[in-house]
C-alpha positions as CSV (number, residue, x, y, z in Angstrom):
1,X,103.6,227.5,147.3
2,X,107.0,225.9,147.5
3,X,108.0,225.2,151.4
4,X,111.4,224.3,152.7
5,X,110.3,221.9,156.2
6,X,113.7,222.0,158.4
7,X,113.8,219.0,161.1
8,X,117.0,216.9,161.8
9,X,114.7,213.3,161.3
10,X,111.9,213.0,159.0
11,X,110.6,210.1,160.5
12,X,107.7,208.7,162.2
13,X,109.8,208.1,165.2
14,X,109.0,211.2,168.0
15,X,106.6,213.8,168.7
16,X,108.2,216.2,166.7
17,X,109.2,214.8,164.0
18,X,105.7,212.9,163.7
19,X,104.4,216.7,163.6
20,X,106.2,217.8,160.3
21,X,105.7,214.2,158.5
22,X,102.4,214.9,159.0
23,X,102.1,218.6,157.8
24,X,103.8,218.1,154.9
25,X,101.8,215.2,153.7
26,X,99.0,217.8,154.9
27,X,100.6,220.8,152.6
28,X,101.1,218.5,149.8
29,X,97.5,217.3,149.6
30,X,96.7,220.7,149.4
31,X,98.7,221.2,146.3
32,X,102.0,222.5,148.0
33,X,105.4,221.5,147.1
34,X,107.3,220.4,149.8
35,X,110.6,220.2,150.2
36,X,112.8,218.5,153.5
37,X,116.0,219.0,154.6
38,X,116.8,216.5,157.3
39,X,119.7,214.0,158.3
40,X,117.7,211.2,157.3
41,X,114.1,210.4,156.4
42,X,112.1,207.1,156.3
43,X,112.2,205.3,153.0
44,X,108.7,205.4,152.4
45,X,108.3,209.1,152.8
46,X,109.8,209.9,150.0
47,X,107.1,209.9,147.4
48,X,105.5,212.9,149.3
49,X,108.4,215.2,149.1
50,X,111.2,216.1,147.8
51,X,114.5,215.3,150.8
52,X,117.3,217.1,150.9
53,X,120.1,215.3,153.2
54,X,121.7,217.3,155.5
55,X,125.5,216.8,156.4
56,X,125.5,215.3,159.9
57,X,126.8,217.2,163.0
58,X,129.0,215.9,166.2
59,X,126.8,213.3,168.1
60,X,128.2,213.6,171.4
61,X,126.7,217.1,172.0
62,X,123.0,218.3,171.4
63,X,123.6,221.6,171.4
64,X,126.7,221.0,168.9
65,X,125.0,219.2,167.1
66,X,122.0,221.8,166.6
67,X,124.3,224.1,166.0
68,X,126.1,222.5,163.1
69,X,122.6,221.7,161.5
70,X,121.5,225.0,161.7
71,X,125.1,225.9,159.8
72,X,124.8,222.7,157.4
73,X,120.6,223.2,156.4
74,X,121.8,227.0,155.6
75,X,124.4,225.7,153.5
76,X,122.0,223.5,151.4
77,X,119.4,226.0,151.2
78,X,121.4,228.8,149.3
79,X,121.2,226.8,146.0
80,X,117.3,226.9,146.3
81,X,114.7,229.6,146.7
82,X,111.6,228.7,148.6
83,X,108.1,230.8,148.8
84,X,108.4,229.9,153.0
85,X,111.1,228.4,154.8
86,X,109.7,226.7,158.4
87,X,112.6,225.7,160.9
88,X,111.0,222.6,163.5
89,X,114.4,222.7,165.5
90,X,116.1,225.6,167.7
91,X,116.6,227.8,164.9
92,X,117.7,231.8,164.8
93,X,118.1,232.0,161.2
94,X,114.5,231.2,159.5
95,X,111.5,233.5,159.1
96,X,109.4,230.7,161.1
97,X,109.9,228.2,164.0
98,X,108.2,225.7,165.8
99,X,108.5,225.8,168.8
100,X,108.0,221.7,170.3
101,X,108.8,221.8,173.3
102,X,109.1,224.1,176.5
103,X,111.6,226.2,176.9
104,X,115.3,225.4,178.6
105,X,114.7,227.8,180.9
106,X,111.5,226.5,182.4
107,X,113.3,222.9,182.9
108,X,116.1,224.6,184.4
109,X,113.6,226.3,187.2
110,X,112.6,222.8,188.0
111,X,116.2,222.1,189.4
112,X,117.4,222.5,193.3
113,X,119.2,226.2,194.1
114,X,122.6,225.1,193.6
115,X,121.7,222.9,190.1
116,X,120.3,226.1,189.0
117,X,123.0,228.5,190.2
118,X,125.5,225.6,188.1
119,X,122.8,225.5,185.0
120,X,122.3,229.1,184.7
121,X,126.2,230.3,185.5
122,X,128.6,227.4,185.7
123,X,127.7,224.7,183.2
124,X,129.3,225.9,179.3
125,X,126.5,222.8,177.9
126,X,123.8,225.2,179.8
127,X,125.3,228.7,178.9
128,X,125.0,227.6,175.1
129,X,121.8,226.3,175.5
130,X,120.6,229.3,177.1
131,X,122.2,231.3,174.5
132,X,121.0,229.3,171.7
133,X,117.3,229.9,173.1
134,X,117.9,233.9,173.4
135,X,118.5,234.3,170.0
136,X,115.9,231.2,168.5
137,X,113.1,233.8,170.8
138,X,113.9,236.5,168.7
139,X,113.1,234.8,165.5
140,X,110.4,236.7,162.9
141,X,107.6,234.4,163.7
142,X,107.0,231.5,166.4
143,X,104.5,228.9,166.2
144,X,104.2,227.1,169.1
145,X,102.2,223.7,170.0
146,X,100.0,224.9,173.0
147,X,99.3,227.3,174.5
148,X,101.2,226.4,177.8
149,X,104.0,226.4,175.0
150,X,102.9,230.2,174.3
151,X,102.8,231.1,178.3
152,X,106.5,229.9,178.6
153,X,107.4,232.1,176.1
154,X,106.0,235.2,177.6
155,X,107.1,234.3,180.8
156,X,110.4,233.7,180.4
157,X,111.1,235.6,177.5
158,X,108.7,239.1,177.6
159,X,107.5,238.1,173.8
160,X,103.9,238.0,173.2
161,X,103.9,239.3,169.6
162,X,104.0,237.5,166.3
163,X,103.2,233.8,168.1
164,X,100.9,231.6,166.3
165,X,99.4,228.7,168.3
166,X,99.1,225.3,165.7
167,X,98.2,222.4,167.9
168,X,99.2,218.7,166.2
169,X,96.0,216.4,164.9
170,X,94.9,213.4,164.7
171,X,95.0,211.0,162.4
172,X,90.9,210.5,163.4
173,X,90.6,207.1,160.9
174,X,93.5,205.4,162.3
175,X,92.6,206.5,166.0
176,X,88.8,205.9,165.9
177,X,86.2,204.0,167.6
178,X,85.8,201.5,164.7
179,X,89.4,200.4,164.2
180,X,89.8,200.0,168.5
181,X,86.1,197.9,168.5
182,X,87.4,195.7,165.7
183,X,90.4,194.7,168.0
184,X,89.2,194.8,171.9
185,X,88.5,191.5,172.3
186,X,91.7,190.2,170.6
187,X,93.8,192.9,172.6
188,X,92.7,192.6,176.0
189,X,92.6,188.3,176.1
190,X,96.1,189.0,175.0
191,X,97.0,190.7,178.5
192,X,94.2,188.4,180.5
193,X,92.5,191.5,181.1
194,X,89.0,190.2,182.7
195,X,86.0,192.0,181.7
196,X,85.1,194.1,185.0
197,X,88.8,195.1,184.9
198,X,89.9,198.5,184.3
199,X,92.5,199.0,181.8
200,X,94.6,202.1,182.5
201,X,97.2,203.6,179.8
202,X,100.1,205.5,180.0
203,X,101.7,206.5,176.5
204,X,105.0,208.1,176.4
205,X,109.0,208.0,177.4
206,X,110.7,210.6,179.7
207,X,108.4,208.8,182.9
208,X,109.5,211.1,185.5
209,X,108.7,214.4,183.5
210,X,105.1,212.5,182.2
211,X,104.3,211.8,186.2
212,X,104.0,207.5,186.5
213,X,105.0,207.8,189.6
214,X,101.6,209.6,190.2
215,X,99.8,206.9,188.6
216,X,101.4,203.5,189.9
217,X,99.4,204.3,193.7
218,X,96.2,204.3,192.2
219,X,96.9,201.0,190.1
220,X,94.6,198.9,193.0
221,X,91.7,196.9,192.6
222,X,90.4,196.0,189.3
223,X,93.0,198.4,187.8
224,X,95.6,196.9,185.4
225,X,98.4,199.4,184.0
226,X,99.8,199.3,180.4
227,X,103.2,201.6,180.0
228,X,103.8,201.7,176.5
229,X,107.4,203.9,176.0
230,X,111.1,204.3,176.7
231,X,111.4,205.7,180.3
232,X,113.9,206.7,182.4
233,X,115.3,205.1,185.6
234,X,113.6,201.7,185.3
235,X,114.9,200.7,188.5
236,X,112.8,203.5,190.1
237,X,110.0,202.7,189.0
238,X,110.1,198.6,189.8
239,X,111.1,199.5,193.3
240,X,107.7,201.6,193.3
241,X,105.9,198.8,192.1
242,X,107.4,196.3,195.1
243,X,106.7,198.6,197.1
244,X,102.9,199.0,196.2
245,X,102.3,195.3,195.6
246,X,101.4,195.9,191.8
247,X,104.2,193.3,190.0
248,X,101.2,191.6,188.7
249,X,99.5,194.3,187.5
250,X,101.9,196.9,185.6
251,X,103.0,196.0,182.3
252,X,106.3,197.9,180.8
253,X,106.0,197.3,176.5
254,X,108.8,200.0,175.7
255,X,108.5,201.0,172.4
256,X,105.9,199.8,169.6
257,X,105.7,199.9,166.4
258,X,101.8,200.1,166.3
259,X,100.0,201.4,169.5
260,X,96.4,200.9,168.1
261,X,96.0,197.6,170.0
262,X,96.9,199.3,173.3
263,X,94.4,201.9,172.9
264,X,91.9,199.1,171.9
265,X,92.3,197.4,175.3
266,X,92.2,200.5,177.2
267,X,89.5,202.1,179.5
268,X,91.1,205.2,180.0
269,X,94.3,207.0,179.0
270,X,96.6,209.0,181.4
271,X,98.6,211.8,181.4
272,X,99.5,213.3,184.8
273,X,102.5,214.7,183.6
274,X,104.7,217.8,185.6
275,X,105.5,219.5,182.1
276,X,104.2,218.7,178.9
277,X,104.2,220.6,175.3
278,X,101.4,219.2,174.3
279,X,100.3,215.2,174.7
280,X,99.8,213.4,171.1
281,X,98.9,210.7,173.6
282,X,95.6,212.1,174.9
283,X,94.5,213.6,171.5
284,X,94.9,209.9,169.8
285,X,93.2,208.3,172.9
286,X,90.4,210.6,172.1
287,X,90.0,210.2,168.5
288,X,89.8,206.8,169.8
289,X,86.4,207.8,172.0
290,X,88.1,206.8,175.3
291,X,88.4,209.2,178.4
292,X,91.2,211.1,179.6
293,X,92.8,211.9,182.4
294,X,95.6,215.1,182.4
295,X,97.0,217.8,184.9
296,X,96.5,221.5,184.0
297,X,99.7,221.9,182.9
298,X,99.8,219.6,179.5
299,X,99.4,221.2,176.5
300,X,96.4,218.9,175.2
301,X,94.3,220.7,178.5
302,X,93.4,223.2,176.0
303,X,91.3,221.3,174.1
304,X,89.3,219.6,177.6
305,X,86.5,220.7,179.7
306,X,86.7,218.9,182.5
307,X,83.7,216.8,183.1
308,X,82.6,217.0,179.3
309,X,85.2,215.7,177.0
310,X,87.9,214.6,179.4
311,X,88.8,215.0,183.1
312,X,91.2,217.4,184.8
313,X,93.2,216.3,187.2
314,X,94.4,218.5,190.1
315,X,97.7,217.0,191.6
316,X,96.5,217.2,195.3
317,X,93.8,215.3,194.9
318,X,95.4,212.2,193.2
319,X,94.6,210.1,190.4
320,X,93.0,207.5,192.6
321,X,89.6,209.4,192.6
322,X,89.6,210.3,189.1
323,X,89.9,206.5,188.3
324,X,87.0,205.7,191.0
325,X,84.7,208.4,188.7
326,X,85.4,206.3,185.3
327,X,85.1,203.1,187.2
328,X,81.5,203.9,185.7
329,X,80.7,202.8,182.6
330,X,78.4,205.0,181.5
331,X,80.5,208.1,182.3
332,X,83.6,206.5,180.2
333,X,80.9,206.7,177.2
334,X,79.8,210.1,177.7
335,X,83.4,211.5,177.9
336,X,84.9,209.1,175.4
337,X,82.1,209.8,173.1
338,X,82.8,213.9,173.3
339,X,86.3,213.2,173.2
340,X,85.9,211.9,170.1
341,X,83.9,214.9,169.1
342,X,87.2,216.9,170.2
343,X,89.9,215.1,167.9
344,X,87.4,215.5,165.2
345,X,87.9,219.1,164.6
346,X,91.4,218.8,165.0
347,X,92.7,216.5,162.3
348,X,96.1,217.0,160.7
349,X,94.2,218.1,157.9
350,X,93.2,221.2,159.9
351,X,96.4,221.7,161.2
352,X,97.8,221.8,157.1
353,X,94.9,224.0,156.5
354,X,96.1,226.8,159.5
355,X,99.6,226.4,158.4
356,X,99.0,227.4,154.6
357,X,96.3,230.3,156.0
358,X,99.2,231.4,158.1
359,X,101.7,231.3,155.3
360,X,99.5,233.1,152.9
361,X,99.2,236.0,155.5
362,X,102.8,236.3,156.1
363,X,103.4,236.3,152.0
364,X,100.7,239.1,151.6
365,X,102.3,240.9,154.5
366,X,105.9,241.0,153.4
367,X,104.7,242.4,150.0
């Protein structure tokens, strides 16, 4: 098949964008031609598909901006015919989008009264938005990441009918057992970590929306805390940190380029989050083999039984207790060894393999 892939960065750099670098390398293993129309695209990416640059849009405004790409990709793609054209931005004019994230409406309900009354009725960035959304909902076919991705859409939207639920993979030989083994000792004399210490990681930006507020009180003990990403309202958090005594035993990396070593000095990965797509995060933690912590509503829940492969964790209870189970060694091998089980079957090559099943379909259906 020839596939058109529509994202504004083909990069390595986000969640998203991670997702479609990865499918099409996916697709084109599997003989596919892919093609990418994008604002930019990392250099090295290039030898897997063809890249199609996409005139850039006004970078003051999101929702201008998407708008312009979706004007400027529709542009480029009238000198081309494709077997399957897949949007992975708010898109109303392709057969298929991805749906990434949860809806605008969902984060708007999260909002006091009167910053909802402003969002939903006041605000023209909103109004657009909102807009916008309507119309990407009644596209021909949605994908979406999760299927708490999936419930938002029903719920806010009444639509139920032609969704198709692709989780992302794992890349399950970079994230493995044997590559975090080979660098444990290395990784956690870096940080002083002592032996009987337990090394507690949080993976991701957008902190208040992820929940580290709701881990930083149970950082006591023989607990050490590794943030790795780009949060919001640093100063929040520090002031949390005072306040629990922890300056000593928090550790803020922002952004890496490689998180392998963080995964290879930690005991358990976190994801308390209030909202959440889906959690890349926890799936690469357990192709990794180490236990999990996330609340009901992440995505990546799907794919845990709590007390086999991974543990739930019900906001009223805290993450304290949680920490106090995997305190045990042996537990943190039976769930981190199921884990791993769990990213096995749910590799990117999977994902590449339900994408081109769900394109075939939707070929022999329109004929």
């Amino acid at each position: 098949m020839k596939i058109a892939l529509l994202v504004k960065h083909f990069t390595r750099s986000g969640g998203k964008e991670r997702y479609v670098v990865e499918l099409a390398g996916s697709l084109q293993q599997l003989g596919h031609t892919i093609h990418v129309y994008a604002y930019d695209c990392d250099p090295d990416l290039t030898d897997r598909i063809t890249f199609h640059g996409v005139r850039k849009g006004m970078p003051f405004s999101s929702v201008l901006n998407t708008l312009s790409f979706i004007r400027e990709s529709r542009k480029r793609l009238a000198f081309s015919t494709y077997d399957i054209i897949h949007s992975h931005e708010r898109n109303y004019t392709q057969e298929i989008v991805t749906l990434h994230s949860l809806s605008f409406v969902h984060g708007v309900e999260k909002y006091s009264c009167l910053r909802q009354l402003d969002q939903k009725y006041f605000s023209p960035r909103s109004l657009l938005y909102l807009w916008l959304e309507k119309q990407q909902m009644k596209s021909p076919w949605l994908v979406t990441v999760s299927g708490e991705v999936s419930r938002d859409v029903t719920k806010h939207y009444g639509r139920s009918h032609q969704i198709v639920c692709i989780p992302p993979g794992a890349d399950v030989n970079r994230f493995s057992p044997a590559a975090v083994a080979g660098l444990r000792d290395q990784a956690r004399q870096a940080h002083h970590l002592e032996k009987d210490e337990l090394a507690v990681l949080f993976v991701g930006s957008a902190f208040q929306r992820k929940g580290l507020d709701r881990v930083l009180p149970a950082i006591q003990g023989k607990r050490r805390l590794f943030v790795v990403g780009r949060g919001d309202r640093h100063a929040r958090y520090h002031r949390l940190i005072r306040q629990y005594g922890l300056e000593d035993r928090v550790v803020f990396t922002d952004m890496v380029d490689d998180v392998v070593p963080y995964y290879a000095l930690a005991d358990v990965v976190v994801l308390p989050s209030r909202s959440e797509a889906f959690g890349m995060s926890v799936l690469e933690g357990m192709a990794c083999g180490l236990p999990v912590v996330v609340t009901p509503n992440a995505g990546v829940a799907d794919l845990i039984v709590h007390g086999e492969n991974g543990l739930i964790m019900q906001t009223d209870v805290g993450l304290d207790r949680y920490l106090d189970f995997l305190g045990k060694p042996e537990e943190r091998r039976r769930l981190g060894e199921n884990a791993r089980q769990t990213a096995q079957a749910h590799t990117w090559e999977q994902v590449g393999l339900l994408h081109e099943a769900f394109y075939r379909q939707l070929i022999a259906n329109r004929g």
